[in-house]
C-alpha positions as CSV (number, residue, x, y, z in Angstrom):
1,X,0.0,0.0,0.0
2,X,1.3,3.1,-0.9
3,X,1.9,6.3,0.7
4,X,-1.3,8.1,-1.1
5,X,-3.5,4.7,-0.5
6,X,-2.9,5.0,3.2
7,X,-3.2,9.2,3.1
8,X,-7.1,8.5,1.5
9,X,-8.0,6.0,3.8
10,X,-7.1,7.9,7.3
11,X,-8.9,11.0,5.8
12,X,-11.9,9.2,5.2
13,X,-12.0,7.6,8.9
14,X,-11.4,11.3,9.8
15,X,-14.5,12.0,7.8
16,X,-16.7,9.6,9.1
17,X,-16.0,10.3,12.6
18,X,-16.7,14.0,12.0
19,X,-20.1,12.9,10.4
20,X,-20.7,10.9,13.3
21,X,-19.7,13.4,15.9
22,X,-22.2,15.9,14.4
23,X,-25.2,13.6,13.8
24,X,-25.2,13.0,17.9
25,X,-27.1,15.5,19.5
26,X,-26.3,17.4,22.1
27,X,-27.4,16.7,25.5
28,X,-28.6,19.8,26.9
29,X,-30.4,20.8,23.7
30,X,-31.7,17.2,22.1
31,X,-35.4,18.4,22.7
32,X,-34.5,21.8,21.7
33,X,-35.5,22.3,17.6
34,X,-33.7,24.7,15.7
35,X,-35.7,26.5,13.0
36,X,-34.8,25.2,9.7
37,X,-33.5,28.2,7.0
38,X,-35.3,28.5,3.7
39,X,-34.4,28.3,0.2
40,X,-33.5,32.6,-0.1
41,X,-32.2,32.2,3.3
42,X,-29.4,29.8,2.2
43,X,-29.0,31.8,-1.0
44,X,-28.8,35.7,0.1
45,X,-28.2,35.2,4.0
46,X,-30.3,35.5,6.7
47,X,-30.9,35.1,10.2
48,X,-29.0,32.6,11.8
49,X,-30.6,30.8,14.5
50,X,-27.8,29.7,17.5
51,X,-29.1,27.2,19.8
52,X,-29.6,28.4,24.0
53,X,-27.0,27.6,26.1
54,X,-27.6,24.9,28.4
55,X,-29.4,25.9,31.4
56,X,-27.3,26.1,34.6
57,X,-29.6,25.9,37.8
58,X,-28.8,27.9,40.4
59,X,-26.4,30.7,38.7
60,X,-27.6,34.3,37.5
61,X,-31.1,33.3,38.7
62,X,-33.0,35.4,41.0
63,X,-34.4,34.2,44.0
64,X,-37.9,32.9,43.9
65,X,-37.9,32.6,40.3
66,X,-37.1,30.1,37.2
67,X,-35.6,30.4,34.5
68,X,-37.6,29.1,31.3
69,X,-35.7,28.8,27.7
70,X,-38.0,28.5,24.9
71,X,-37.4,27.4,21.4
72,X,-37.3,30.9,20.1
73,X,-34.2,31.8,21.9
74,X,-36.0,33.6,24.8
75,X,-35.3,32.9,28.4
76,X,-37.8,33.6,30.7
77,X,-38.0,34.5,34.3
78,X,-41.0,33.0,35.9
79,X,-41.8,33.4,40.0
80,X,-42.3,30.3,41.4
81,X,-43.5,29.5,44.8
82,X,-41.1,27.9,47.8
83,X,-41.7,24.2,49.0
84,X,-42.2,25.1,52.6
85,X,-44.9,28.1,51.8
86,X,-48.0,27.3,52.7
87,X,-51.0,27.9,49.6
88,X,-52.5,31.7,49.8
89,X,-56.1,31.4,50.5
90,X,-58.3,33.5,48.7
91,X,-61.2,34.3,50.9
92,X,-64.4,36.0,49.0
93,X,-65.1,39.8,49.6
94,X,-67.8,40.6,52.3
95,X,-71.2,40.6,50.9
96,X,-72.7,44.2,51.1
97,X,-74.9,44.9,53.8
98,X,-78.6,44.8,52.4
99,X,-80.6,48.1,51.8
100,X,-83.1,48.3,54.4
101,X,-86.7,48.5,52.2
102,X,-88.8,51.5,52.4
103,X,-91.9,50.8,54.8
104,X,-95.2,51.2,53.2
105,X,-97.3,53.4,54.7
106,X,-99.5,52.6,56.9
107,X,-103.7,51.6,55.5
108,X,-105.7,53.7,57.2
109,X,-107.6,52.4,60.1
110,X,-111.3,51.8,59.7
111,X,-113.5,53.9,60.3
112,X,-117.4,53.7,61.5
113,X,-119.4,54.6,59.1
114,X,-122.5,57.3,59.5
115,X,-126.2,56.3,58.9
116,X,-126.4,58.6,56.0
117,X,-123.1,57.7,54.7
118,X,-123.3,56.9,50.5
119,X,-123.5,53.6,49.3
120,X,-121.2,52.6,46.4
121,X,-121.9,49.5,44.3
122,X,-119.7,48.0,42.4
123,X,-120.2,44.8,40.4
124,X,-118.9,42.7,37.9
125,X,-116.3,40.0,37.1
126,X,-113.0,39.2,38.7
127,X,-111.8,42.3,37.8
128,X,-114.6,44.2,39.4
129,X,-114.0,42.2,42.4
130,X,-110.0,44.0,42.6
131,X,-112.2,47.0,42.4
132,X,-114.0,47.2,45.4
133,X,-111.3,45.3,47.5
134,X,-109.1,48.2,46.8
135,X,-111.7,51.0,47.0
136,X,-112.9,49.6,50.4
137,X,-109.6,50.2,51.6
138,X,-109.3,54.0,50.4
139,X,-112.4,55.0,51.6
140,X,-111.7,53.2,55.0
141,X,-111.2,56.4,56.4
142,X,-113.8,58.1,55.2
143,X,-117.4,57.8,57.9
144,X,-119.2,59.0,54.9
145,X,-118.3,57.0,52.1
146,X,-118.9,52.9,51.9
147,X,-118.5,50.6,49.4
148,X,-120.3,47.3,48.7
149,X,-118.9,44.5,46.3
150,X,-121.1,41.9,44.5
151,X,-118.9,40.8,42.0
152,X,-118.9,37.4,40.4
153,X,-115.6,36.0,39.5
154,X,-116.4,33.8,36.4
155,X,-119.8,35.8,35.0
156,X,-120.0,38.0,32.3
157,X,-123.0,39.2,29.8
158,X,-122.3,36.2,27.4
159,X,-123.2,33.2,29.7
160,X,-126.7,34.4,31.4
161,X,-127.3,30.6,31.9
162,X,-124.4,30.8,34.6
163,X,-125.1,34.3,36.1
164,X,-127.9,36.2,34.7
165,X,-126.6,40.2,35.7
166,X,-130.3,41.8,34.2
167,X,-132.2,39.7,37.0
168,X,-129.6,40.2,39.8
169,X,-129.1,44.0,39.3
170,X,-131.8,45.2,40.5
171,X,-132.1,42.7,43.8
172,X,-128.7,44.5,44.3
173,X,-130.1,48.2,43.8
174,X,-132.7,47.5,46.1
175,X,-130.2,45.6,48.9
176,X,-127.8,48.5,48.3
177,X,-129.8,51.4,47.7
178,X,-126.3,53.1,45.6
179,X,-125.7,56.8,45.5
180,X,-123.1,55.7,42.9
181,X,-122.8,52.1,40.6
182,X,-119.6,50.3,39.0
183,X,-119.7,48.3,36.6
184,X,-115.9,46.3,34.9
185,X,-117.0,43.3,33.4
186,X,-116.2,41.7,29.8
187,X,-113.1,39.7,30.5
188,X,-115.2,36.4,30.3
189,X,-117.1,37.1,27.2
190,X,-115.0,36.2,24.5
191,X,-116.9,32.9,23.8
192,X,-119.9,31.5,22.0
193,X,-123.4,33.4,22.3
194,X,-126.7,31.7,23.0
195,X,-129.7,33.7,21.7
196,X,-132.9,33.2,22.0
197,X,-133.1,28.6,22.6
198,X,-131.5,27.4,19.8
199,X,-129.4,29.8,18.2
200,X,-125.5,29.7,18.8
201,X,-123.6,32.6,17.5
202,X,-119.6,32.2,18.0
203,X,-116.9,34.9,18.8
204,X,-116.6,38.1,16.7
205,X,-119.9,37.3,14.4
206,X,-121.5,40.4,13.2
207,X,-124.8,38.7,14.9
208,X,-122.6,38.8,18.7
209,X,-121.6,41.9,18.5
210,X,-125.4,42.9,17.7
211,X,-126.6,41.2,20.3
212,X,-124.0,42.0,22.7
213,X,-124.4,45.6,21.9
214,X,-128.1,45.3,23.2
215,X,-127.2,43.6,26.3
216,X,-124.5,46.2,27.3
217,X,-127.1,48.8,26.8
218,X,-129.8,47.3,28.8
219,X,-127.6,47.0,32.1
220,X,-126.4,50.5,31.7
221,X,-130.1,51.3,31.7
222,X,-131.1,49.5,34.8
223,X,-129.2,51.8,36.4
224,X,-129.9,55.1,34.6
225,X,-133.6,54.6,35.1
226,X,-133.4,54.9,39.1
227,X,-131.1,58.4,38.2
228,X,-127.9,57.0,39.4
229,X,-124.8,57.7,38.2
230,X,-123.0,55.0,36.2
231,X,-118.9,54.4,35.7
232,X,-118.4,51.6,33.7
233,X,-114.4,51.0,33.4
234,X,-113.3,49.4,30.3
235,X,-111.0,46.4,29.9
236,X,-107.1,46.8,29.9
237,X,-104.5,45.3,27.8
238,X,-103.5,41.5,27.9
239,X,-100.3,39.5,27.0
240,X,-101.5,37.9,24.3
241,X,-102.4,39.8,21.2
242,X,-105.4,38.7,19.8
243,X,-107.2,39.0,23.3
244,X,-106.2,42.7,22.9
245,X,-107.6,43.1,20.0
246,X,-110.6,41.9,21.3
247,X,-110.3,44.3,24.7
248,X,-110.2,47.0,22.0
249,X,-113.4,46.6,20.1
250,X,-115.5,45.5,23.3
251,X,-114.0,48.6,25.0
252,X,-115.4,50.9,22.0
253,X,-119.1,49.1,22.4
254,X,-118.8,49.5,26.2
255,X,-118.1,53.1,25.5
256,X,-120.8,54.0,22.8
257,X,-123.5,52.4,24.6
258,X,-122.9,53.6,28.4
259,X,-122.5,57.2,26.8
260,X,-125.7,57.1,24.4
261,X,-127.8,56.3,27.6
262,X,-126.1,59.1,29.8
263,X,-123.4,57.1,32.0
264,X,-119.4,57.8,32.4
265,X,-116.7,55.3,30.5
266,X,-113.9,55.0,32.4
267,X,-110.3,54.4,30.2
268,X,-107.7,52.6,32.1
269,X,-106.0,51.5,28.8
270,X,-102.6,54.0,29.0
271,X,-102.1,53.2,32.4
272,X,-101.4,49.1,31.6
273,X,-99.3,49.9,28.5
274,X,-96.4,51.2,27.3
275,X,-95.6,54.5,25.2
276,X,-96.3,52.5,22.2
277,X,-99.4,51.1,23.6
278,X,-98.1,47.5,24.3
279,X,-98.7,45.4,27.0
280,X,-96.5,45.1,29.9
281,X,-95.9,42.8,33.2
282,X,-94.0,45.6,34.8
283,X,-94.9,49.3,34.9
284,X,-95.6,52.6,37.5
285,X,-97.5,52.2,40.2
286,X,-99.6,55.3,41.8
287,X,-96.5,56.4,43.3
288,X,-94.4,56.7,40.0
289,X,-92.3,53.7,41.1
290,X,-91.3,50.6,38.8
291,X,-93.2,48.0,40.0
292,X,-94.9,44.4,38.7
293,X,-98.7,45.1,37.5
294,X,-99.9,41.7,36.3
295,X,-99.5,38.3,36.9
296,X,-97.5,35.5,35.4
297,X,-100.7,34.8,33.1
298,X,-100.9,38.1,31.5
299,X,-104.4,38.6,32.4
300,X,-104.6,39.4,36.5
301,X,-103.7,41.9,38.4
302,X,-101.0,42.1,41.4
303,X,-101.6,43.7,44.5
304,X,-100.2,47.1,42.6
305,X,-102.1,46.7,40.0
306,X,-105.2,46.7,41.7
307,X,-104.4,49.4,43.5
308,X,-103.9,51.4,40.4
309,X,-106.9,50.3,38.6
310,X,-108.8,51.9,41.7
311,X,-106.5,54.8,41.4
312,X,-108.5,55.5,37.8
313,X,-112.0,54.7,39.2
314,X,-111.3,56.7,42.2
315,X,-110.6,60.4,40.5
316,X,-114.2,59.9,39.0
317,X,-116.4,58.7,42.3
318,X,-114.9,61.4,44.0
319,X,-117.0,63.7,41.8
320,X,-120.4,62.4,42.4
321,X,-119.4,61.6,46.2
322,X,-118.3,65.3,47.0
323,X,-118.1,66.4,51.4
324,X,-118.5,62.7,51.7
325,X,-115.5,61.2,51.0
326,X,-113.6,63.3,53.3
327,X,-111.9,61.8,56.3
328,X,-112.3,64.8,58.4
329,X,-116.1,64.4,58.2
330,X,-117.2,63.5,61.8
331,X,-120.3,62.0,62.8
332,X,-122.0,64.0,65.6
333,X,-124.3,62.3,68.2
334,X,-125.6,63.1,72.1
335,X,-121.6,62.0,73.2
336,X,-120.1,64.3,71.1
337,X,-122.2,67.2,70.4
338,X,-120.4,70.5,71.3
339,X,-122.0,72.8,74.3
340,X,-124.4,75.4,73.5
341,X,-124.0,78.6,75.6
342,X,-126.9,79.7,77.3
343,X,-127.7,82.7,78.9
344,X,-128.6,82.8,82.9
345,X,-132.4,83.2,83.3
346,X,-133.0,87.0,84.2
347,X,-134.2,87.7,88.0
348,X,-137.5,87.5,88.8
349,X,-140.4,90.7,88.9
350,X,-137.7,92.3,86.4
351,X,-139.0,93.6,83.3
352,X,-135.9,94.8,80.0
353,X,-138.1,97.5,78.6
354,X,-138.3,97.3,74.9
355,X,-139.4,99.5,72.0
356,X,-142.1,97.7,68.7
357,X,-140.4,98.8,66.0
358,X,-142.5,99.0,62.5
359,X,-141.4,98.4,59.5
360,X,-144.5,99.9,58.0
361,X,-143.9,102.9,59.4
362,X,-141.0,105.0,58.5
363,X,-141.5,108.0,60.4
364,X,-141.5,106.0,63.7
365,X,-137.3,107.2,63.8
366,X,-137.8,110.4,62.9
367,X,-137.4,110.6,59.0
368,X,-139.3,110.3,56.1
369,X,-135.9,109.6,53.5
370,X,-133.7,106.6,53.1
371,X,-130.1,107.2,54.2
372,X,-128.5,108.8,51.3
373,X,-132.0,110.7,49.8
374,X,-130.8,113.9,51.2
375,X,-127.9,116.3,49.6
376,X,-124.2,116.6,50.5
377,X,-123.8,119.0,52.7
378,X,-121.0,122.0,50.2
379,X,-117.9,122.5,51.8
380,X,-116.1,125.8,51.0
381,X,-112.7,123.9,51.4
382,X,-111.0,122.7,47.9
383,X,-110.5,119.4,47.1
384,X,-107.5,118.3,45.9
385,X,-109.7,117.0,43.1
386,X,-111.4,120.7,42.9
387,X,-107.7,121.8,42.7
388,X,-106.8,119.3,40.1
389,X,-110.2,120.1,37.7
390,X,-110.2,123.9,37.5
391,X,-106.9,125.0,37.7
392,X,-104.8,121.8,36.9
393,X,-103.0,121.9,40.7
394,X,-101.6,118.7,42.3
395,X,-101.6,118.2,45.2
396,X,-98.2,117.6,47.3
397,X,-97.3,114.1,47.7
398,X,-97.1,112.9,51.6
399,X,-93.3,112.9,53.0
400,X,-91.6,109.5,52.6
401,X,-94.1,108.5,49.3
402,X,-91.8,107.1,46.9
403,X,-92.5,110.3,44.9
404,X,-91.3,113.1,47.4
405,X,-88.1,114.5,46.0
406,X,-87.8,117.1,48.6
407,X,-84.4,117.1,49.9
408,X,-84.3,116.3,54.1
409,X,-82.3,119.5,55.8
């Protein structure tokens, strides 16, 4: 073998065992993965991407932190927490302390009422009945002023077979004896019609509305011919549409008929609405203040509500009740009647002297003219006015007027 033969073959061996030295990897940096470089990269230069050094625990580190190295190149700080620390609790903040509510005023205490005091009558369906709950407790105050509820939940003017309101009307005017009469039905009506025995009209027919028309106008004048006054309230909104549609048309035959015969038609519709007239759960109470109006069914009324649909009835009784629905209006009897001042008998065999006058008789005082007949007497003293006439003169204002100028020495 010759000199060159044996030159080739070490270099090779030197070769292979530089190929062999590269292809292992590193220890420190065997998960690490370099970026590869791209074609132009390779070509025209580029970033060269060095491999992080190895990490070495424990030096240029600060204390209660570790260092991170990431494939990018960056090394990272991050705060780590000591073995023998013990887990930071994180407790939750106080709740806050809740608002006290606003006490409702007081209801009025009851009242006993006088023997005169007005009868109101209010009737109707179950709507009617919130009515008169509410109005008995606004007038509970009031000794002249009482209220009497016969309201039937379920009735209405549709189903007389159930509750017939023409026959029991006037029992109730007569039990009652009303200075004033309520009427808020129509809530149960929208439903087939019987008239006459065999005929059956259904919902929204031009024959119902005929006929309910008639029977609207017949109760109103039940209570028209005794000369009582008559507030029928109309129906409100609902939740669902097509029962608000209906509210609307009964609401304009309720109106037209109790008007033609010479009662009142109260409109409660804006107050159960919103400004674009729509129905809703939640709204102002008398008060102004946000509160919940209806119930879950979109057809009753909360507490509130009722207390605002008497609100509406209210400003109109108070018309036709006048003195009497005051609080302040007391009931007197022999307990409480105030003391009449008497004066002491005169003594006795005395005799007050008095004079007949006669009306008749005009000379009886010594004159024959009525006070005033006789002329002024003249006065040779000027008037200021005389002064002011005939030769234009006016008269010195009074010291300290706002229009003395004279200047104060």
């Amino acid at each position: 073998m010759t000199q060159r033969q044996h030159n080739n073959i070490w270099s090779k061996a030197g070769a292979l065992l530089l190929v062999f030295l590269l292809a292992v990897p590193h220890p420190a940096s065997a998960q690490e993965r370099v970026p590869r470089r791209n074609v132009l990269e390779m070509l025209f230069g580029g970033p060269r991407y060095e491999r992080p050094p190895p990490p070495r625990w424990g030096q240029n580190e600060r204390r209660g932190f570790e260092r991170r190295y990431y494939r990018d190149g960056s090394v990272v700080d991050v705060p780590t927490r000591p073995k023998n620390r013990p887990p930071v609790r994180r407790t939750r903040p106080a709740a806050p302390a809740p608002v006290p509510a606003v006490a409702a005023p007081a209801a009025p205490e009851p009242v006993a009422k006088i023997e005169n005091a007005k009868q109101v009558l209010v009737i109707g369906d179950f709507m009617a009945g919130g009515i008169g709950s509410e109005l008995e407790q606004t007038f509970a105050a009031s000794p002249g002023v009482a209220i009497a509820e016969r309201s039937n939940v379920s009735s209405g003017l549709v189903r007389e077979d159930h509750y017939n309101w023409q026959q029991k009307l006037p029992e109730f005017l007569d039990e009652v004896k009303p200075a004033v009469v309520i009427v808020m039905i129509g809530a149960n009506d929208r439903q087939q019609m019987q008239i006459g025995d065999n005929t059956r009209e259904k919902f929204r027919t031009d024959a119902w509305f005929k006929e309910y028309e008639e029977r609207v106008a017949r109760l109103a004048d039940v209570v028209v011919q005794r000369k009582l006054p008559l507030l029928w309230v109309g129906l409100p909104a609902f939740q669902s549409p097509s029962m608000t549609a209906d509210a609307v048309t009964l609401n304009a035959i309720y109106r037209s008929q109790v008007e033609k015969v010479g009662g009142e038609f109260v409109d409660i519709w804006d107050g159960f609405v919103d400004e674009d007239g729509k129905f809703v759960i939640t709204g102002s109470d008398v008060n102004g203040q946000q509160v919940r109006l209806r119930g879950s069914d979109g057809i009753n009324f909360t507490k509130a509500g009722k207390k605002k649909l008497a609100f509406y009835v209210e400003k109109f009784l108070r018309r036709h009740l006048g003195d009497m629905a005051s609080p302040d209006l007391a009931k007197l009897d022999s307990s409480n009647l105030p003391e009449l001042l008497t004066l002491p008998p005169s003594p006795e065999g005395v005799v007050v002297p008095t004079h007949p006058i006669s009306l008749s008789d005009p000379e009886l005082d010594g004159g024959k003219d009525l006070l005033g007949g006789a002329p002024l007497p003249s006065v040779n003293v000027e008037t200021p006015r005389d002064k002011l006439v005939k030769r234009g003169e006016i008269a010195p204002p009074p010291p300290g007027r706002i229009d003395d100028y004279r200047l104060v020495k």
